[in-house]
ROPADREN-144340 format. One record per residue (C-alpha): residue number from 1; chain; x negated, y, z. Coordinates in steps of 0.1 Angstrom, whole numbers. Layout:
N
PT num chaine    xx    yy    zz
PT NUM      A     X     Y     Z
...
This chain:
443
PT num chaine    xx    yy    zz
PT   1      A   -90   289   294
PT   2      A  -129   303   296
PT   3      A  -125   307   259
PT   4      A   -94   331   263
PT   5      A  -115   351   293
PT   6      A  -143   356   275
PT   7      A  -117   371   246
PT   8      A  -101   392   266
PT   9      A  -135   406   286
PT  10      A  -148   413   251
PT  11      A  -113   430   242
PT  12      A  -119   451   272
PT  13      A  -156   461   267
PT  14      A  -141   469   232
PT  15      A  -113   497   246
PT  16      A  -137   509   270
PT  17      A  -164   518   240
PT  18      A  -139   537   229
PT  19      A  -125   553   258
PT  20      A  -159   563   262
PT  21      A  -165   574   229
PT  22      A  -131   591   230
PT  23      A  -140   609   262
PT  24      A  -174   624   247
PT  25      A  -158   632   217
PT  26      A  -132   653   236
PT  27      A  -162   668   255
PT  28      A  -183   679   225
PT  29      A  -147   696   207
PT  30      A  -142   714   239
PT  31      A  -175   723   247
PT  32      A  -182   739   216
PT  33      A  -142   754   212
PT  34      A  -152   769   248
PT  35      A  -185   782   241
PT  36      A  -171   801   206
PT  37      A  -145   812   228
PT  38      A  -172   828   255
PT  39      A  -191   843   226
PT  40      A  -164   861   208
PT  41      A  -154   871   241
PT  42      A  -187   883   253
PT  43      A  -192   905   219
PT  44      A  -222   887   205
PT  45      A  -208   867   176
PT  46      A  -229   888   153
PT  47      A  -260   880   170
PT  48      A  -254   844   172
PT  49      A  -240   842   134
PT  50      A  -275   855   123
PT  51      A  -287   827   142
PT  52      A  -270   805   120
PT  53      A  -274   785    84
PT  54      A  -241   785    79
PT  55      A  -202   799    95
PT  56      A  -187   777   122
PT  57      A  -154   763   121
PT  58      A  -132   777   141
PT  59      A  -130   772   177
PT  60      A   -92   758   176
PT  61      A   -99   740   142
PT  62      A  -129   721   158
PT  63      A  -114   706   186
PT  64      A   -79   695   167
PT  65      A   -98   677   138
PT  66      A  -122   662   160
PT  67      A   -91   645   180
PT  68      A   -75   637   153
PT  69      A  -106   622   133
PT  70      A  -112   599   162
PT  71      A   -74   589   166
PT  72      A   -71   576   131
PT  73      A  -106   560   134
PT  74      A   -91   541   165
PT  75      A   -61   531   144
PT  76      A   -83   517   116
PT  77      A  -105   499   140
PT  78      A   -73   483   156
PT  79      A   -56   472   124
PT  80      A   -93   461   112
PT  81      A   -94   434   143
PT  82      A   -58   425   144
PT  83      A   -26   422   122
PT  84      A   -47   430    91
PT  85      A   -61   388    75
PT  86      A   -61   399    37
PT  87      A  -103   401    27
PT  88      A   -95   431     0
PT  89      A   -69   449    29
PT  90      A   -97   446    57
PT  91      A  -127   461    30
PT  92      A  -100   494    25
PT  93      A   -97   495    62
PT  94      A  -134   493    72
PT  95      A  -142   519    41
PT  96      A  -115   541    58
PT  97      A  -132   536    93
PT  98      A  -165   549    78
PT  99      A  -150   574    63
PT 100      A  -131   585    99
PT 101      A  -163   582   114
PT 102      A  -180   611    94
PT 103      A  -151   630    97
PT 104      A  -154   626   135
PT 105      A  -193   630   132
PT 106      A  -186   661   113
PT 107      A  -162   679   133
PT 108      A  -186   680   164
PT 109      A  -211   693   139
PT 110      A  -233   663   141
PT 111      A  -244   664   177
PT 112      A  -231   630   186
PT 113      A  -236   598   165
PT 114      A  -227   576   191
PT 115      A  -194   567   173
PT 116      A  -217   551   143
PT 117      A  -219   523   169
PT 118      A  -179   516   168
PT 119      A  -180   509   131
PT 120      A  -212   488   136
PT 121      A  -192   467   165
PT 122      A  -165   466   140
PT 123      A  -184   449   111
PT 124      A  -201   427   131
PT 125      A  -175   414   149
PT 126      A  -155   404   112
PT 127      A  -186   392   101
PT 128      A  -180   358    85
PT 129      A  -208   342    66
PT 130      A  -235   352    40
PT 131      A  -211   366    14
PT 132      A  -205   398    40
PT 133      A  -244   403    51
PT 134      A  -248   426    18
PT 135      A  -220   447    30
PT 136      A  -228   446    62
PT 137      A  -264   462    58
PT 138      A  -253   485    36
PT 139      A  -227   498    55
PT 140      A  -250   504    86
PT 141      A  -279   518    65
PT 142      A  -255   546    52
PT 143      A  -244   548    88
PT 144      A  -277   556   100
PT 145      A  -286   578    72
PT 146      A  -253   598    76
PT 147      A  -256   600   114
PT 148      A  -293   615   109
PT 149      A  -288   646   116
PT 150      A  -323   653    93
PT 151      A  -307   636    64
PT 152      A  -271   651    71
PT 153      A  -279   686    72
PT 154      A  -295   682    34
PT 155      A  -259   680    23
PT 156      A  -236   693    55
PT 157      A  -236   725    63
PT 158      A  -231   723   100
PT 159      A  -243   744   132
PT 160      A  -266   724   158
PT 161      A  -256   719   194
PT 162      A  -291   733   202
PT 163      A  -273   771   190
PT 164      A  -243   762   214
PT 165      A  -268   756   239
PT 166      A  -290   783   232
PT 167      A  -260   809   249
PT 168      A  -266   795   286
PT 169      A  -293   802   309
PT 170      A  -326   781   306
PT 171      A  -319   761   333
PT 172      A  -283   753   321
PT 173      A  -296   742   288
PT 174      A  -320   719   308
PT 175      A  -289   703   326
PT 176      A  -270   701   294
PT 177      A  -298   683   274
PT 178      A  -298   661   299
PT 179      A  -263   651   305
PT 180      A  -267   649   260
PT 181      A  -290   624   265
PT 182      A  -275   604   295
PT 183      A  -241   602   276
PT 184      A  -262   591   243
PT 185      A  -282   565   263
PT 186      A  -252   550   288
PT 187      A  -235   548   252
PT 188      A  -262   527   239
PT 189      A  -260   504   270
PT 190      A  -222   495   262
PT 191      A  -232   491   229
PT 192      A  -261   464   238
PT 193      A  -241   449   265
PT 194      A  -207   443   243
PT 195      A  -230   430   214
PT 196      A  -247   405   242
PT 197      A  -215   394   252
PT 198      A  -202   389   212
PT 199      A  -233   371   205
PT 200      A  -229   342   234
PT 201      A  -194   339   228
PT 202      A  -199   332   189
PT 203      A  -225   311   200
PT 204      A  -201   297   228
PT 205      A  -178   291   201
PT 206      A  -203   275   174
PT 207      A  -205   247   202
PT 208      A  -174   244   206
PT 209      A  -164   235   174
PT 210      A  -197   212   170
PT 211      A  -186   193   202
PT 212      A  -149   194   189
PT 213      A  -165   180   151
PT 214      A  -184   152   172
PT 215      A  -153   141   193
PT 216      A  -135   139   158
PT 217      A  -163   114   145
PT 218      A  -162    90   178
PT 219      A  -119    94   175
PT 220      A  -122    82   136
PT 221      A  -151    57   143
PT 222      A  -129    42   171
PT 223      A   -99    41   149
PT 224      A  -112    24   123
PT 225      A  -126    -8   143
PT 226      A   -93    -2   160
PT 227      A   -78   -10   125
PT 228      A  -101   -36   115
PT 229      A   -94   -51   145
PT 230      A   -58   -48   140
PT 231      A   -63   -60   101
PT 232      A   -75   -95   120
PT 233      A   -50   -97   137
PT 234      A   -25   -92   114
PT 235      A   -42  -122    95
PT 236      A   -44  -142   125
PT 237      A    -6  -136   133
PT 238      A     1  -144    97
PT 239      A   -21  -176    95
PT 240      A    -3  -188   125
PT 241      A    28  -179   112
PT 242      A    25  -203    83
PT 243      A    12  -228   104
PT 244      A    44  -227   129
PT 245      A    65  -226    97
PT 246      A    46  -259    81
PT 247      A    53  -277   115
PT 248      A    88  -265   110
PT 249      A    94  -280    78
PT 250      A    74  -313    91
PT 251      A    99  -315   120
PT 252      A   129  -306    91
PT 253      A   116  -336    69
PT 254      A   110  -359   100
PT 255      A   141  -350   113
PT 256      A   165  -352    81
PT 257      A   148  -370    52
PT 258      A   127  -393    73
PT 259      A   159  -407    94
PT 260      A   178  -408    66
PT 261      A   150  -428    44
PT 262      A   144  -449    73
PT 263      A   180  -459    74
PT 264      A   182  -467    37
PT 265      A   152  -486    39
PT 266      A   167  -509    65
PT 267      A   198  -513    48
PT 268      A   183  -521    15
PT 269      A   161  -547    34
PT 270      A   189  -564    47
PT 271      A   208  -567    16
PT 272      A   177  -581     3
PT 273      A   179  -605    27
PT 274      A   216  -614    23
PT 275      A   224  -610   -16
PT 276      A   221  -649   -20
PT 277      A   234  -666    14
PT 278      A   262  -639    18
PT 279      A   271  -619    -6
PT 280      A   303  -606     7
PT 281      A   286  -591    33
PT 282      A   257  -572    11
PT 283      A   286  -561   -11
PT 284      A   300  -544    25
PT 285      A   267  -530    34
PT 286      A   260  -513    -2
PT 287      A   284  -488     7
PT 288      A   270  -476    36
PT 289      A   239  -470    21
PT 290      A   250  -452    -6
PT 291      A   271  -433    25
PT 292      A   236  -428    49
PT 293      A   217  -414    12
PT 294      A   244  -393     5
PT 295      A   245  -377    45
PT 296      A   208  -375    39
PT 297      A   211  -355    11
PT 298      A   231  -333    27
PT 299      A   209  -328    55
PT 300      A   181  -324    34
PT 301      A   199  -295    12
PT 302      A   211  -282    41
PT 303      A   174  -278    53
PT 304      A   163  -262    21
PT 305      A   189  -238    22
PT 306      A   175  -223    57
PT 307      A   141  -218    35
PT 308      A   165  -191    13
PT 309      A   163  -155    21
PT 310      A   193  -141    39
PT 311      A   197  -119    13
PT 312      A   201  -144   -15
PT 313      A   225  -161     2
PT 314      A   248  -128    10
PT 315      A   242  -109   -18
PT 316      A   240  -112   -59
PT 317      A   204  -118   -65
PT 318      A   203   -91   -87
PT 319      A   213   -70   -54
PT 320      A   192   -90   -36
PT 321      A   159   -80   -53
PT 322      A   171   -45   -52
PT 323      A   174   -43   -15
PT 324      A   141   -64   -10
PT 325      A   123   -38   -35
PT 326      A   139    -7   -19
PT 327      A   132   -16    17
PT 328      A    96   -19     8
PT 329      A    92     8    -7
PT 330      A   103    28    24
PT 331      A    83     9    47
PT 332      A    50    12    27
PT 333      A    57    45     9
PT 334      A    48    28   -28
PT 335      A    69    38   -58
PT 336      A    88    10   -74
PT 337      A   106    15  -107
PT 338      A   125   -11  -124
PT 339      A   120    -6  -164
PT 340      A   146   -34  -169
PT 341      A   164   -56  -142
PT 342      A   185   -83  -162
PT 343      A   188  -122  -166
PT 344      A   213  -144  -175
PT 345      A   245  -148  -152
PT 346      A   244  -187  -151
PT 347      A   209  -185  -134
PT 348      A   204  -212  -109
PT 349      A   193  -208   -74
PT 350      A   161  -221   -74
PT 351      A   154  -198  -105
PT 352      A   165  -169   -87
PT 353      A   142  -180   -56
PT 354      A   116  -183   -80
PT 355      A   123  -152   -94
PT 356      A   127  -132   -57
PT 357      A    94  -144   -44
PT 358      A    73  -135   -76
PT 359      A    84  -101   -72
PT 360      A    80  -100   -34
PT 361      A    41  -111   -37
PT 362      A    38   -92   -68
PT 363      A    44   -58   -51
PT 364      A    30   -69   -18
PT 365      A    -7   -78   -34
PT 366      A    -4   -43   -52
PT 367      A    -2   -27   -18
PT 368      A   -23   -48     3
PT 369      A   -46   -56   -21
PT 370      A   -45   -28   -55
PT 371      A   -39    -1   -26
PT 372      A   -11     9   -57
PT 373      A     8    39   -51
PT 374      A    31    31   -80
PT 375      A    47    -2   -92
PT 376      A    68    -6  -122
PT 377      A    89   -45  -126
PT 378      A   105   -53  -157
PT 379      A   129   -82  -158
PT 380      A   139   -97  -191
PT 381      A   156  -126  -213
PT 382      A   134  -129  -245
PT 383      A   135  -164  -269
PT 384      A   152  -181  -242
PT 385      A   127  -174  -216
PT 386      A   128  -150  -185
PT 387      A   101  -126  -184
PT 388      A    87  -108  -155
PT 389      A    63   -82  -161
PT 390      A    48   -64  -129
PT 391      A    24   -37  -137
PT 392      A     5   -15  -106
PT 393      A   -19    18  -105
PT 394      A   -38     2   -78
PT 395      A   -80    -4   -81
PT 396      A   -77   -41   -98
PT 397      A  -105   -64  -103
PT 398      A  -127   -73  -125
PT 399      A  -125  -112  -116
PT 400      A   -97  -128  -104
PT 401      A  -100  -148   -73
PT 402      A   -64  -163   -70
PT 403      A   -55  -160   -31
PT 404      A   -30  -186   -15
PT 405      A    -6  -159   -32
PT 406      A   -14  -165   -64
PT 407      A   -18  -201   -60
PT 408      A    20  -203   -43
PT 409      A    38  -182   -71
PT 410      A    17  -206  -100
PT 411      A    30  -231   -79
PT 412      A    70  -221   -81
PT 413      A    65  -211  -113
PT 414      A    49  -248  -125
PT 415      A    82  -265  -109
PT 416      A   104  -248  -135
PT 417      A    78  -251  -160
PT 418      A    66  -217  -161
PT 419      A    40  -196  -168
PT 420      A    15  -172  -149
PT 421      A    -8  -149  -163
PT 422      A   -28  -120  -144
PT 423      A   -54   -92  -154
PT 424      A   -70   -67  -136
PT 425      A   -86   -41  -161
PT 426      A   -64   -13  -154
PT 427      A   -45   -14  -121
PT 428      A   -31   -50  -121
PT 429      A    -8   -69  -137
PT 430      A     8  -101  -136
PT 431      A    31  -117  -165
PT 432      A    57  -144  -156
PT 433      A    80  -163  -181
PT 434      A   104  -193  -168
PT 435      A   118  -214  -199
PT 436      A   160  -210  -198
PT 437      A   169  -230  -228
PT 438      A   205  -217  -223
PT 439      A   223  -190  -233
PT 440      A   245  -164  -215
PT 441      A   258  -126  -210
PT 442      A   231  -104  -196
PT 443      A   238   -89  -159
């Protein structure tokens, strides 16, 4: 809010420079237009021509182009500061607005350079930087020299308000020089006191933006221990995570295999103890053994079928690793491209487990760990073996450490008797092959 204030007083300290301006301006035109006006009347042109260097404009002409010069200066000044952003537009304008200002300078014959200062407000207000200080001082320098009326009046040919003046009575003229130099100096004064107030609030500004920058710093600072705390966390959830699910599955065993194992056990025992002195009896009990294994094994499929993923068991796992793939994709923003997605249609489950879960850690390490932006996974029959090639753009390593990732896919792989093989010279990639030994159609 003090920002916009300050932007606005400095808007109107601007306007009223050039009211004030404008005002003189108008003063000058008319004074001179009027004091032609009393000469021609008063029959003593000829007198105050052979005064003269050079022939006056006409009284009429003076006062029009001097209003006019200052209107389109005013017009140049406001497109300089406002809908005007294009560097090469804003150098026309400001050449323009020099250009005005001479013409205003000249129409009042030189006697007021007071306008020189609206330019100079201009171009130091716009100023951005070092690239602008060369045009900067230029364009004030030629200011100067062109509003030195010493310097001028080598190339203008223009009549001096001191021959205006010289018409009125002595102590006239004393009044009028001094109201000249009261306007020049209360002139001045704006000048200074709009230049002050641009100086503090670029200044004002400059802080601003460095307090702004050194918020910024603390914000990112904090967020990134806010995400290294949050990267613990994650680890922690995960970490517990496994351990809930490895109590899960030692509840599952206890629960199914280890009841069931226990029963079989105790049968078995008692058949042993039985076979000789009653056989009838052990040749009852033998089938419900074989009745308890069989429950067990039920119980114990049933258990490992829970470990699936839903989507394996709903959908083809051709589909299945499609919907996997594109969900992650969406959620991390990664590329993934399947060169080739086909394997044999008589694929069992646990291959198509083992299949599922090389992919998912494949393109989860390229995120989490290659911070890849692009994943390609070709799936292929070759020589009765299923390959799986997954190749990332990510910052790979130089040595592999195999993670519990790593370690768990060599695992699944190793219970089909397959293979694993990972580099990490460009991006990273990891090459999988499962032995078939069957054949069948492609999918």
């Amino acid at each position: 809010m003090k920002l916009f204030e300050r932007s606005q007083a400095l808007t109107g300290i601007h306007y009223l420079l050039y009211a004030y301006n404008g005002l003189v301006v108008f003063l000058l035109a008319g004074f001179m237009s009027l004091t032609q006006w009393k000469i021609n009347q008063s029959m003593t042109a000829r007198s105050f021509l052979d005064s003269l260097a050079a022939v006056p404009w006409p009284a009429t002409y003076i006062f029009c182009s001097a209003l006019l010069a200052f209107a389109c200066l005013f017009l140049l000044s406001w497109l300089y500061r406002g809908p005007v952003h294009a560097r090469v537009w804003r150098y026309m304008i400001i050449a323009l607005e020099i250009i005005a200002c001479i013409c205003v300078m000249r129409s009042i014959n030189m006697a007021y350079d007071g306008v020189v200062l609206l330019v100079v407000a201009d171009l130091v207000c716009a100023y951005q930087g070092r690239q602008q200080r060369i045009i900067l001082l230029t364009a004030m320098l030629g200011l100067y020299m062109i509003a030195n009326y010493n310097l001028a009046a080598l190339q203008m040919k223009v009549v001096p308000l001191s021959a205006y003046m010289a018409y009125y009575a002595a102590d006239i003229q004393g009044w009028l020089w001094a109201v000249s130099n009261l306007v020049t100096s209360l002139n001045l004064i704006i000048f200074v006191f709009y230049m002050t107030m641009l100086v503090q609030s670029q200044h004002r500004e400059k802080e601003r933006i460095q307090s702004l920058n050194r918020q910024l710093g603390q914000a990112n600072m904090q967020l990134n221990e806010a995400n290294e705390k949050l990267r613990v966390y994650a680890v922690e959830v995960e970490h517990m995570a496994e351990t809930r699910e490895r109590n899960r599955l030692a509840r599952e065993i206890h629960d199914t295999l280890g009841h069931a194992l226990t029963g079989i056990m105790a049968g078995i025992d008692a058949c042993l103890a039985t076979i000789d002195a009653a056989p009838e009896f052990t040749k009852q009990q033998l089938p419900k053994i074989r009745e308890a294994a069989k429950h067990g094994i039920t119980d114990v499929r049933r258990s490992v079928r829970k470990l699936r993923p839903d989507d394996l068991e709903r959908l083809s796992p051709q589909q299945a690793l499609e919907q996997m793939v594109a969900s992650f994709a969406a959620a991390s923003g990664m590329e993934i491209l399947f060169q080739r997605l086909e394997w044999p249609l008589n694929l069992r489950e646990d291959e198509a487990e083992v299949i599922y879960r090389v992919v998912q850690e494949g393109i989860t390490n390229a995120n989490r760990h290659g911070h890849a932006s692009r994943v390609t996974v070709d799936i292929h029959e070759e020589e009765e073996r299923l390959n799986i090639l997954i190749q990332d753009n990510g910052i790979g390593c130089q040595e592999i450490d195999a993670g519990f990732g790593l370690r768990h896919m060599k695992e699944r792989l190793a219970l089909l008797k397959g293979s694993l093989k990972c580099t990490g010279s460009e991006g990273f990639t990891i090459e999988a092959s499962i032995p078939l030994n069957r054949g069948g159609a492609l999918s």
